[in-house]
ROMARLO-524388 format. One record per residue: x, y, z of N, C-alpha, C, O, CB in turn. Coordinates in steps of 0.02 Angstrom, whole numbers, plus 50000, padded with zeros to 5 digits. Glycine has a CB too. Layout:
<gubas>
XYZXYZXYZXYZXYZ...
</gubas>
This chain:
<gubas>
500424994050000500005000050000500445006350000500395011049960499525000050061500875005750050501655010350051501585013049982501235017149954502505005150060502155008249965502315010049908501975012249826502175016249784502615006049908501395007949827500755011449776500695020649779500775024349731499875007849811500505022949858500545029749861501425032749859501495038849850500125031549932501925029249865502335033449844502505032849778502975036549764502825033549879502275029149727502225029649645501765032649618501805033949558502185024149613501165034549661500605040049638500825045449652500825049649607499915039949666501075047249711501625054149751502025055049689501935059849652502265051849833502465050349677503095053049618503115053749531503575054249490503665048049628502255053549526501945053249477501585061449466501425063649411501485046849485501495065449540501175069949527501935075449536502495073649554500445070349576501635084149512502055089249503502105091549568501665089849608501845094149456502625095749590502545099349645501985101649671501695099949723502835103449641501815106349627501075108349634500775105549650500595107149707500755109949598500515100649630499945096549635500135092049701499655089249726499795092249563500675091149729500845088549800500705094549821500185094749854501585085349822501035100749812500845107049886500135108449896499985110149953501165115749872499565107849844498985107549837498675103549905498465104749962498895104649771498795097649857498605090649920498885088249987498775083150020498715084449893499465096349998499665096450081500245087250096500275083650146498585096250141500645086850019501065081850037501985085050044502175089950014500905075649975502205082850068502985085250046503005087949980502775084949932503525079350045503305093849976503625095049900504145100849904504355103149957502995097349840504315102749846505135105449839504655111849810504255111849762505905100249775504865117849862504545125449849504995126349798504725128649748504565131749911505645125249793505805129649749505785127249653505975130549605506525131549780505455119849656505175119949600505155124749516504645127949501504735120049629505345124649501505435130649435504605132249423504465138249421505895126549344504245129049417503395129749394503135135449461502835140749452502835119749398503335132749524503195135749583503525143749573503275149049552503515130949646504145142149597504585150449599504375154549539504555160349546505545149949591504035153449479503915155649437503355160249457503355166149440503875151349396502835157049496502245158549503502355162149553501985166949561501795154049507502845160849595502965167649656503085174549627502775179849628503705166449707503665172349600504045177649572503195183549549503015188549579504685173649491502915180849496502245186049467501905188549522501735194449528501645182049419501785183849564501485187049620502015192449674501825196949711501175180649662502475190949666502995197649707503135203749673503175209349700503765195549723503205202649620503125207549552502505209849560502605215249589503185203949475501665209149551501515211449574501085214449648500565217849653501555211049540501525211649698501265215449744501965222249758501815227349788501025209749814502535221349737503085227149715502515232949692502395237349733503695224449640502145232949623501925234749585501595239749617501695245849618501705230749551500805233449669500435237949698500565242849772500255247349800499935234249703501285238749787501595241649857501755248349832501445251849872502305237449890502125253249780502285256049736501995260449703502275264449666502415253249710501235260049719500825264549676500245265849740499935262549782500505260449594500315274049714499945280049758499235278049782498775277249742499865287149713499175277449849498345277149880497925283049837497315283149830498305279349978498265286449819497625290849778497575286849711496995286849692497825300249758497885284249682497715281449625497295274349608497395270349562498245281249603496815274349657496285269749656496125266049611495995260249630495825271849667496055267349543495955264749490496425257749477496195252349456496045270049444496905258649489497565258549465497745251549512497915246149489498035266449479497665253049572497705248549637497295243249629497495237749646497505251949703496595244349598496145242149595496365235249534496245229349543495635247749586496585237049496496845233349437497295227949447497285221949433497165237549394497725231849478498245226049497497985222349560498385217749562499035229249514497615221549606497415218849654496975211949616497075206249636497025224349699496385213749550496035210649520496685203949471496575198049461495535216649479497245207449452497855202449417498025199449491497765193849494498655207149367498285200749539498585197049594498155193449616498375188049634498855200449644497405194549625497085189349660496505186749613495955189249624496835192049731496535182049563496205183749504495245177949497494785177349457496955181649434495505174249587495055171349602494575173949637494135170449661495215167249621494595180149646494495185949701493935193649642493735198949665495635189349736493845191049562493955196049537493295197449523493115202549494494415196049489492755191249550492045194949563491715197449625491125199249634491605191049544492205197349665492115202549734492005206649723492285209349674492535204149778491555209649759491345216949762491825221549827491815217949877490435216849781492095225749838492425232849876492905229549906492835228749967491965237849935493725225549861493995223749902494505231049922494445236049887494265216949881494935230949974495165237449969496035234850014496065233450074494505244150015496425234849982497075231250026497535236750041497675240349993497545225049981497755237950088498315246150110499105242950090499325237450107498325249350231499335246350063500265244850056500645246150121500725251650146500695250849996500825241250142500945235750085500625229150114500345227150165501805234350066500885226550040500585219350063500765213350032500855214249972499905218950056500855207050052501225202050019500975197750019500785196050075501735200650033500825193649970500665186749963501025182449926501405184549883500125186149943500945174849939501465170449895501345168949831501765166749791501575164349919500775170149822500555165649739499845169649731499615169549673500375154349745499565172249767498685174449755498215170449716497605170649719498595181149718498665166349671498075162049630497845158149673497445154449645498265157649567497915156449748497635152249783497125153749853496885149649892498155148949796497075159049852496875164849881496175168049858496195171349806497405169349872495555167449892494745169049877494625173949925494675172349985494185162549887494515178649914494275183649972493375184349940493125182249888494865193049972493145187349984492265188849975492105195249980492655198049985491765185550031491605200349983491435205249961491635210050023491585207050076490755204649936491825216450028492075221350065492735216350116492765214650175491345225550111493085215450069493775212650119494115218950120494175223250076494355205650084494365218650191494875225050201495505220650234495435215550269494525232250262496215224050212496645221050252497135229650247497365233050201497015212150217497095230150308497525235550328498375235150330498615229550338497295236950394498725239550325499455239050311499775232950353499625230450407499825246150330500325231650300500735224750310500435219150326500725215650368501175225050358499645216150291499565211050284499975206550265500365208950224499215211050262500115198850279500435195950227500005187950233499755185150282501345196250239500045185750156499685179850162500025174850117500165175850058498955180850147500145168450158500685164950115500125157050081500175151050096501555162150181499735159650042499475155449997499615151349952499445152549894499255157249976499995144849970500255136249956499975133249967500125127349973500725132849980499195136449977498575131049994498015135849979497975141649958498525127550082497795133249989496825135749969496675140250028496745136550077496075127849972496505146250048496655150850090495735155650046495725158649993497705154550080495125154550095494525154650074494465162250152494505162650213494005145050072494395165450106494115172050154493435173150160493235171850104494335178750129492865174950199492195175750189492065184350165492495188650153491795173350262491145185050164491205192350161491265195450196491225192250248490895195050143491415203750213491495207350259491995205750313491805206050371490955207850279492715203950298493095201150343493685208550333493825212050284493345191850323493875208550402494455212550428495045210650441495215206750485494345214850477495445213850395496305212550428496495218150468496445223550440496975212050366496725218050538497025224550554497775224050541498005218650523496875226650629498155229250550498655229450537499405221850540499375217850587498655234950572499765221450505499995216450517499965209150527500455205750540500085217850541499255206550520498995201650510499365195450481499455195950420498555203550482499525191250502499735184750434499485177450433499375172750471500545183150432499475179050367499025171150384499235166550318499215167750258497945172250387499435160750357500255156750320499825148050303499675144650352501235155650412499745146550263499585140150250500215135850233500135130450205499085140150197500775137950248501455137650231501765132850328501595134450385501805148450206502185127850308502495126150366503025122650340503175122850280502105122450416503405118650395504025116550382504155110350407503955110350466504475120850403504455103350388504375097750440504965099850501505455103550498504535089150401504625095250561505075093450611505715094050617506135097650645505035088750619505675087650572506465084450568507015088250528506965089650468506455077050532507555089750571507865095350530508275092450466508445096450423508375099650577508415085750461508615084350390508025085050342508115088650293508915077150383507405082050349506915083950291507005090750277507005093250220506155082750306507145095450364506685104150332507315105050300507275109450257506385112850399508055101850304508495107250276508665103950180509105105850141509355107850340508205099350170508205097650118507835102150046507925101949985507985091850134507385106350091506885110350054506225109450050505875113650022507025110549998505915103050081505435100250090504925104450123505025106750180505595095050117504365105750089503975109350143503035108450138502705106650090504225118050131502895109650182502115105650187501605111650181501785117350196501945100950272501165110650166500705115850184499805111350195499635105650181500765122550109499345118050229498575116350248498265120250214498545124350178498325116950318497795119850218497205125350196496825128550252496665125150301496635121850151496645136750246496405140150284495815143050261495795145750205496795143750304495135142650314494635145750289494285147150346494145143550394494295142350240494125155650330493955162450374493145161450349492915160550292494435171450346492815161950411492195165050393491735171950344491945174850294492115165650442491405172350362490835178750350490925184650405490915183150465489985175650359491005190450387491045196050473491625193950526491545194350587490195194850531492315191250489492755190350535493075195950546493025200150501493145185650523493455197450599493945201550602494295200550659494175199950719493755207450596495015200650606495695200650654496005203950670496205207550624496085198250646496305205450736496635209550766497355209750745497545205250708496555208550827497785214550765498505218950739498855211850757498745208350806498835227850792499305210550705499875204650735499515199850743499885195950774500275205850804499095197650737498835191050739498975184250679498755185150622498135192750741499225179750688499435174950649498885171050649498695169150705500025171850666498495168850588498125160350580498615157750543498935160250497497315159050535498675148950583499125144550581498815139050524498215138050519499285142150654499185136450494499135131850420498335125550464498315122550518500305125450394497925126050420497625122150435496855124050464496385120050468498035119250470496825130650482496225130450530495705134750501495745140250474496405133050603495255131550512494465134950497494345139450540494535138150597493845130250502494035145350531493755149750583492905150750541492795152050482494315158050595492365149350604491725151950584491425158550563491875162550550491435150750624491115159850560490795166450523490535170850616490185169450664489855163350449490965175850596490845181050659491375179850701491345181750759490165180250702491815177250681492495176750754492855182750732493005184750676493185168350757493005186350822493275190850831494195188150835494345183750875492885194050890494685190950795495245185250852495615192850881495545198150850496065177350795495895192250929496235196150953496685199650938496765198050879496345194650981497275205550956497695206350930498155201850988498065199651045497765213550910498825202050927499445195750953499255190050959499685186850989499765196351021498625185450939498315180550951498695176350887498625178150829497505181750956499135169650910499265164950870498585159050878498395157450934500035162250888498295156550820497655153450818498255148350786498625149950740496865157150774498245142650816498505135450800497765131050783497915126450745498985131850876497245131150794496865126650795495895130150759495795136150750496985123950881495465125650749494835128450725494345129650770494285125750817494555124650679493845135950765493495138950811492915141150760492905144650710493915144750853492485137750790491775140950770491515144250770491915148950768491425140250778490695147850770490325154150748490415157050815490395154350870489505153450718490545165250790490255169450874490665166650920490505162450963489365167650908491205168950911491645169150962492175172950954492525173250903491845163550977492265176851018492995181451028493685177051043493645174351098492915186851100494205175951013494845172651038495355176451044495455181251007495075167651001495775174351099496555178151100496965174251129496805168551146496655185151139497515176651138497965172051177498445170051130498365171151070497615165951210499115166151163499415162551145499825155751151500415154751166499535165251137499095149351128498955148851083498195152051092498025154151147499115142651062497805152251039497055155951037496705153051082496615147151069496625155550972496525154451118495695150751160495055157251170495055163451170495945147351269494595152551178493765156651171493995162451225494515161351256492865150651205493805165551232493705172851283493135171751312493015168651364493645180751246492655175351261492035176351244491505173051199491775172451144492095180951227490935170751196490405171251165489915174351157489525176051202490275168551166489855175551085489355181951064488845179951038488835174251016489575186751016488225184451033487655185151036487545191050983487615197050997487465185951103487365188750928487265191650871486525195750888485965194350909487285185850810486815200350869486145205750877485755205550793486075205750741486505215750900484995205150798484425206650727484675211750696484775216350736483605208850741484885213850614484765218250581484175224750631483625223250655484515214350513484415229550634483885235350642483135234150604483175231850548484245242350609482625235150623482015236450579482035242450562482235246450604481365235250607481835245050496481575250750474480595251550486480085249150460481855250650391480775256050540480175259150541479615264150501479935269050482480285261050578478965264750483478605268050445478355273950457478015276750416478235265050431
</gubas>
């Protein structure tokens, strides 16, 4: 059985192992290729004037191109990501200065979600064992943010974890693990604080 999956493993591309969260070699020529466009342009949009909206707007739609029927995304310079083709944000995403998001995995944002300053959020890791990590070998998870999230300054989400729709996380809060709807987290590692109590839309009165 071993060995069947390591002839299906050495049958597939890098990619397609970093995808499926198995060992693979980042620096890959197909891979670094695809960084490289994505550092180029976030250079590009790091580089060009907050008044020039238009402009920002354009290159944000090329960098994140899975992202390009969102409605009001709005990202502050700077900001970095590894690849963006792997990377979904949802409608009014904000990520405030020095976001960085290292997308080597499927990295699913909801709508109305907040980055505060400094934020990172890494689907990116490294093995254990220091002969694998110093071989080049490197693993990655997939991350997926709710609906109405928002994260606090310096806060890291760690490779792998789901967060529900409405989690507050803290600032300085490393989130190693998954946390469900309506809830405040902080700490380090993350734990519940709080649970919240979603208040009704307002009624409009006649």
């Amino acid at each position: 059985m071993a060995t069947k999956e390591a002839a299906s493993s050495s049958k597939m591309t890098e990619e397609e192992k970093m995808l499926k969260g198995e060992l693979y070699q980042a620096f890959d020529p197909v891979l670094l290729e695809q960084r490289q466009k994505a550092k180029l342009l976030c250079f590009q949009l790091n580089q060009t004037s907050p008044l020039e909206v238009e402009a920002r707007q354009q290159i944000v739609q090329e960098l994140l191109p899975n992202s390009k029927d969102s409605k009001n995304i709005w990202i502050e310079s700077p900001f970095h990501v590894d690849y963006g083709i792997h990377l979904h944000v949802g409608d009014n995403f904000y990520a405030n200065h020095g976001c960085t998001i290292l997308d080597c995995n499927a990295c699913t944002v909801g709508n109305n979600c907040l980055l505060a300053p400094h934020v990172c959020i890494s689907a990116a890791t490294h093995p254990i064992d220091p002969v694998l990590r110093s071989s080049g070998a490197e693993i990655t998870a997939p991350i997926t943010i709710g609906d109405n999230a928002w994260i606090g300054a310096n806060a890291t989400v760690c490779p792998g974890v789901t967060l529900g729709n409405n989690v507050v996380v803290g600032a300085g809060a490393v989130v190693t693990k998954s946390f469900g709807d309506n809830v405040v987290i902080g700490g380090v590692p993350a734990k519940v604080i709080r649970h919240l109590e979603i208040s009704n839309e307002p009624k409009n009165e006649d």
